[in-house]
C-alpha positions in Angstrom: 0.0 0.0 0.0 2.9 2.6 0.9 4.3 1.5 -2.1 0.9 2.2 -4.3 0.6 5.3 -2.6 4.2 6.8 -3.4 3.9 5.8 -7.2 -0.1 7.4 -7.0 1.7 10.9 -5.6 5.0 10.7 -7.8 2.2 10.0 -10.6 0.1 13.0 -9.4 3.0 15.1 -9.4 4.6 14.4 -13.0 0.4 15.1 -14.2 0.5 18.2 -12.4 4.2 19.3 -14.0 3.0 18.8 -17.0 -0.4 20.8 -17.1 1.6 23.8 -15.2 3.8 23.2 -18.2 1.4 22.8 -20.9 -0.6 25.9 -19.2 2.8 27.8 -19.4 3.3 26.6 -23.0 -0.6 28.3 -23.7 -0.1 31.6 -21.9 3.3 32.5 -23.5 1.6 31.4 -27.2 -1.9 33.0 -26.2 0.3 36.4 -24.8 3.3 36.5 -26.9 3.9 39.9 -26.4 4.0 39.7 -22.4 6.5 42.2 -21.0 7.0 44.0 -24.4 6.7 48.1 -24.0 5.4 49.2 -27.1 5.7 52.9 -27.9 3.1 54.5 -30.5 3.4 57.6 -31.9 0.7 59.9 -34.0 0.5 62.9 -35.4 -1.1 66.4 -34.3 -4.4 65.3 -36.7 -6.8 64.2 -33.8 -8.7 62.1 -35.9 -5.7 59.7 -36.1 -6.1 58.7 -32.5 -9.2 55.7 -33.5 -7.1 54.0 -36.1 -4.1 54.0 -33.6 -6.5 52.6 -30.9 -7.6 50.3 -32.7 -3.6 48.8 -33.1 -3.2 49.5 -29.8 -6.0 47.5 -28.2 -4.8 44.4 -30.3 -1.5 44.5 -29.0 -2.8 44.5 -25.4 -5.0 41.5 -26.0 -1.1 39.7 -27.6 -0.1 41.2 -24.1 2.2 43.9 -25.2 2.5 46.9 -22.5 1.4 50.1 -24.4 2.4 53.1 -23.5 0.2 56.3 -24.3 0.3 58.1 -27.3 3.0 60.1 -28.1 2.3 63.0 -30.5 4.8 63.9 -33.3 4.9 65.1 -36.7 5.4 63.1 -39.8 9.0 63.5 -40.9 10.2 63.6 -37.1 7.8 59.9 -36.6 9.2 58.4 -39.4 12.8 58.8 -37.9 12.0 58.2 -34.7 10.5 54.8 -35.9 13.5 54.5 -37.8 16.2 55.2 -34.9 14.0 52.5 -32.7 13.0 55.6 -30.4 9.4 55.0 -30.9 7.6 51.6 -31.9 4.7 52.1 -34.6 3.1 55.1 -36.4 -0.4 53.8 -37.6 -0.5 56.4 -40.4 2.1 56.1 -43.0 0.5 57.7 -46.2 2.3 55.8 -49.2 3.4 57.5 -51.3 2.9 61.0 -49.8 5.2 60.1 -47.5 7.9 58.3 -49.6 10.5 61.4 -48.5 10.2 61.0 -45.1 10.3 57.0 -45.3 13.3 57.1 -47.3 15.2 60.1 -45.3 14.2 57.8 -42.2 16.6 54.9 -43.4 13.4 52.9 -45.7 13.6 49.4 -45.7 16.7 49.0 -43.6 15.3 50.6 -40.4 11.5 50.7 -41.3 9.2 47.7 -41.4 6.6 47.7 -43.8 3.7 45.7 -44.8 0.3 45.2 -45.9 -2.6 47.9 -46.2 -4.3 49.1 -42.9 -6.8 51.6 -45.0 -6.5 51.4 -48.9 -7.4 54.3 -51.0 -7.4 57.3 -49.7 -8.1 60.2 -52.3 -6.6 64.0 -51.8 -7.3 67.0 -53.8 -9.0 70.2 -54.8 -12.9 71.1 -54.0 -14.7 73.8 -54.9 -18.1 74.3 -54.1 -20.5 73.0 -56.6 -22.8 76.6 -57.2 -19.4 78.6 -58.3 -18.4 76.0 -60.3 -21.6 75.3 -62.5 -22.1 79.2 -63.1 -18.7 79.5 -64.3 -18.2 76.1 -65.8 -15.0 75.3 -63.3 -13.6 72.4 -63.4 -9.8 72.2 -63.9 -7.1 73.7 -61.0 -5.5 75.6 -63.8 -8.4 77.9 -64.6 -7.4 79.7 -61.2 -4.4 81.3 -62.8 -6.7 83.7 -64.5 -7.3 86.5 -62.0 -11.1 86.9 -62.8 -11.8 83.3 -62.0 -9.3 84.0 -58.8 -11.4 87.0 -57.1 -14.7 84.2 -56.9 -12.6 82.4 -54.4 -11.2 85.8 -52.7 -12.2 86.6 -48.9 -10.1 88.5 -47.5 -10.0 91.2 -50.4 -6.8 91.2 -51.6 -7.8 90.1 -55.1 -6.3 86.1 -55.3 -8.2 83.1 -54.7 -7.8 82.0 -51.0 -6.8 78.1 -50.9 -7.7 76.4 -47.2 -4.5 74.7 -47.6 -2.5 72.0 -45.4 -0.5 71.8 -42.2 3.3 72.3 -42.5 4.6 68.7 -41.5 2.2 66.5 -43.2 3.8 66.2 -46.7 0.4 67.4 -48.5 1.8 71.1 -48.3 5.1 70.7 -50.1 2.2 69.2 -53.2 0.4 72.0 -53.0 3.4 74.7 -53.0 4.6 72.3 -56.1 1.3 73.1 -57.9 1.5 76.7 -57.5 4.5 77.2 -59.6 3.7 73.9 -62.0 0.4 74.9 -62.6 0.9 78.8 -62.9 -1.0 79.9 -59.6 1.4 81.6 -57.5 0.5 85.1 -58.3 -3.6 83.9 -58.3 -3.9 81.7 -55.1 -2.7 82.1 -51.3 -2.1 79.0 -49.9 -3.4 79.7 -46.4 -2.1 77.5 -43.5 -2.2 76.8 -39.8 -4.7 74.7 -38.1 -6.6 72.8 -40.7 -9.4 72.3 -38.4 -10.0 75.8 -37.5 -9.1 76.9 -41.4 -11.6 73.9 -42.7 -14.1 75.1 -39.8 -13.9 78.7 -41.5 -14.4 77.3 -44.7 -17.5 75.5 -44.1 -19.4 78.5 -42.0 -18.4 80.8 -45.2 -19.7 77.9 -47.6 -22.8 77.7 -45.3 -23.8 81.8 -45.6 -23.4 81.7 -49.7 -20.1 82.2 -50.0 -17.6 80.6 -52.9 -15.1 78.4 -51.7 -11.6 76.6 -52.2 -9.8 74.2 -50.1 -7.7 70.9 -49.9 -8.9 67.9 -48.0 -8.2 64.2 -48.1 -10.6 60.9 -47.7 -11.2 59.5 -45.1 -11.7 62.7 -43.3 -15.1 64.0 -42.2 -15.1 67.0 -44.2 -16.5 65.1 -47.1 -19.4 63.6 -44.7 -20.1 67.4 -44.4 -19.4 68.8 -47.8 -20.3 66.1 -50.3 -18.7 65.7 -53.3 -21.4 65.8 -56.4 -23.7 67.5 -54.3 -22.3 70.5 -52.0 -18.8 70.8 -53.6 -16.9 69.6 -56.4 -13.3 68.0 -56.9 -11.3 69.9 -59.5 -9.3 68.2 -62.2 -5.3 68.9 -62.3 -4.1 69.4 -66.2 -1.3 66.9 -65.5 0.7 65.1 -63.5 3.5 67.0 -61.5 4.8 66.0 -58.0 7.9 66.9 -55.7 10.8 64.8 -54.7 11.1 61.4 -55.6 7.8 61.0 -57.1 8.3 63.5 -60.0 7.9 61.4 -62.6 4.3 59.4 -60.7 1.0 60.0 -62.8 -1.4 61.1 -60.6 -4.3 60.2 -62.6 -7.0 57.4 -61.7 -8.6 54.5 -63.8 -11.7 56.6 -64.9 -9.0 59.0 -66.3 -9.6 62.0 -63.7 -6.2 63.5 -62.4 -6.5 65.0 -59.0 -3.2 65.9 -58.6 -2.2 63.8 -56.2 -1.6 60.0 -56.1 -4.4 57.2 -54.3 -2.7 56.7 -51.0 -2.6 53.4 -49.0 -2.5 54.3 -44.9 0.4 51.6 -43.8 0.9 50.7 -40.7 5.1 51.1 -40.3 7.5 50.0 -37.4 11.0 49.7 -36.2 12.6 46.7 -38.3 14.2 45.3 -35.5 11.6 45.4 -33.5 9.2 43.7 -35.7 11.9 41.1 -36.4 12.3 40.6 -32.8 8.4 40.5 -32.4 6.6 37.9 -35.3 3.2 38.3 -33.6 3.3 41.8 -33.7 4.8 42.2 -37.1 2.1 40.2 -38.7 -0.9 41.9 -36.5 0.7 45.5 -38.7 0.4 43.4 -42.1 -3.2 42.3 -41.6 -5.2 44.8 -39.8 -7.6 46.5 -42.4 -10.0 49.1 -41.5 -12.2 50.8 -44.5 -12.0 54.4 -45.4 -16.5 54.5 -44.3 -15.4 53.0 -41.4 -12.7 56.1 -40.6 -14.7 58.4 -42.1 -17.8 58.0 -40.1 -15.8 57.7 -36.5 -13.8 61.0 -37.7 -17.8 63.3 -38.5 -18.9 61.8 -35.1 -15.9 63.4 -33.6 -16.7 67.0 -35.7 -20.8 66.6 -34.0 -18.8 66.8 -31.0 -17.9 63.4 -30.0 -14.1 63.9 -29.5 -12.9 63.3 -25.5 -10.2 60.6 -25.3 -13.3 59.1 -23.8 -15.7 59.1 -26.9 -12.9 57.8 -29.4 -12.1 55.2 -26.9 -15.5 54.1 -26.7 -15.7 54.3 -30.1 -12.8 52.0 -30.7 -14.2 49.5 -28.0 -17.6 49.8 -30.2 -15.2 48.6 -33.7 -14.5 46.0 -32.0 -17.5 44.5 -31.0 -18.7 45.1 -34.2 -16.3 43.8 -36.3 -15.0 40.7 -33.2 -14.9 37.9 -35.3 -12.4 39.7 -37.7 -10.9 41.4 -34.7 -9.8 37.9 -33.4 -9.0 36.4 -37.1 -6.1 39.0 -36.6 -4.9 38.0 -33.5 -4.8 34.5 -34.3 -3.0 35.1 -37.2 0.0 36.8 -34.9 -0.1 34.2 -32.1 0.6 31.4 -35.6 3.3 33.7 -36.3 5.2 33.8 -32.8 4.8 29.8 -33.1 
């Protein structure tokens, strides 16, 4: 019986090894990232911070310890990412950004794949009233100083452009299309706060006024001012961009040329990072959120819906929408750290 007994508890004990063991075994595959700081960064546009989130919260359910946001402009992120100071940026624009990936080190310090929110249109609006009762349609027509004044508010006599941010790689476009195109003695390129300088533009839209801005999809300004019915996008008369992509043609499959290249948001991280992190890595390849899905999250954030509070809670809502994709992801990056 002593003898039964002593093989029954050394049996017991060899059981219970191995389920600690095999529990182990399912807690390091299940939380691969356990112990991992991750560090994202973002850039000063607030409606950024739900597609960032929406990383964020993924990494936290692989484990990962996220830190808070850290805010930072586009060239400066793209280094940091680069140098290993900072982990992920959420919102690569490619190809707007192709200067600032490149400058950053490219693909020798910057990880890189897959599509986290595929085309994403940019461009030239005008809204629709002004341009039927002046047959406008093309950027170019604003070099003639007649055409100009419709656009004028601030009565100096050229066309007033609610332009973009210094930083995001949209303005250096734009300042390229004033001299390409003619414009520069025509059109002020009017910066600063885009949301304050879009928010201008919309009251003076809403009292009667004509007007002329930049914007990009997805963005809520089209959920506002809607394209083919408020405002209409304005044709470039040919491809001309800065920097490396000078010789890109900007136009799209229906023939239309915007001036500016479809963009793919990317989700981009430090190399060695990512190499050092499979589950992670392949989480940034196969996240996909639609522009709709952006869009609408980024107008309930203009109707006021814009504490770290709301956009969390609208992140947590994503989620549970979407869970069964949500988790397709995840199980895709616990394969990965196999």
């Amino acid at each position: 019986m002593t003898i039964l007994k002593k093989l029954t508890t050394g049996a017991a004990i060899a059981v219970t090894g191995s389920m600690l063991m095999t529990g182990a075994a399912f807690a390091d595959h299940h939380m691969p990232g356990k112990g991992v700081e991750v560090q994202p960064l973002k850039s000063s546009i607030a409606e950024e911070t739900f597609q960032t989130l929406l990383v964020m919260k993924a990494l936290e359910e692989l484990g990962y310890d996220v830190k808070p946001i850290q805010e930072i402009e586009y060239a400066a992120g793209h280094v940091a990412i680069g140098n290993g100071d900072a982990t992920f940026l959420a919102d690569h624009w490619n190809p707007l950004h192709a200067d600032f990936y490149t400058a950053a080190g490219g693909d020798e310090k910057i990880y890189r794949k897959g599509v986290y929110s595929p085309g994403a249109l940019q461009g030239y609006l005008i809204d629709k009233k002004t341009a039927d009762k002046y047959n406008i349609t093309n950027v170019s027509q604003l070099a003639d100083p007649e055409i100009a004044k419709l656009f004028d508010n601030n009565g100096d006599g050229k066309a007033d452009l609610s332009g973009c941010n210094p930083g995001w790689g949209c303005e250096g476009v734009i300042e390229h299309h004033l001299d390409a195109y003619g414009l520069r003695d025509t059109v002020t390129h009017n910066q600063g706060s885009y949301s304050a300088i879009i928010a201008d533009t919309i009251t003076r839209y809403k009292a009667g006024e004509s007007i002329l801005y930049y914007t990009w999809t997805p963005y809520w300004v089209s959920g506002v001012l809607v394209p083919g019915k408020d405002v209409t996008w304005l044709q470039v008369p040919f491809s001309s961009l800065p920097g490396e992509r000078k010789d890109a043609d900007t136009s799209l499959p229906d023939g239309s040329d915007f001036g500016f290249q479809v963009n793919n948001q990317q989700i981009i991280a430090n190399k060695a990072w990512a190499e050092a992190n499979p589950a992670a890595a392949k989480l940034f390849e196969v996240m996909e959120v639609s522009a709709n899905d952006i869009s609408a999250q980024n107008l309930r954030m203009r109707d006021g819906e814009k504490s770290a509070e709301d956009i969390g809670r609208h992140a947590d809502a994503w989620i549970t929408a979407h869970r069964e994709i949500f988790d397709g992801w995840l199980e895709e990056a616990r394969a990965a750290a196999k």
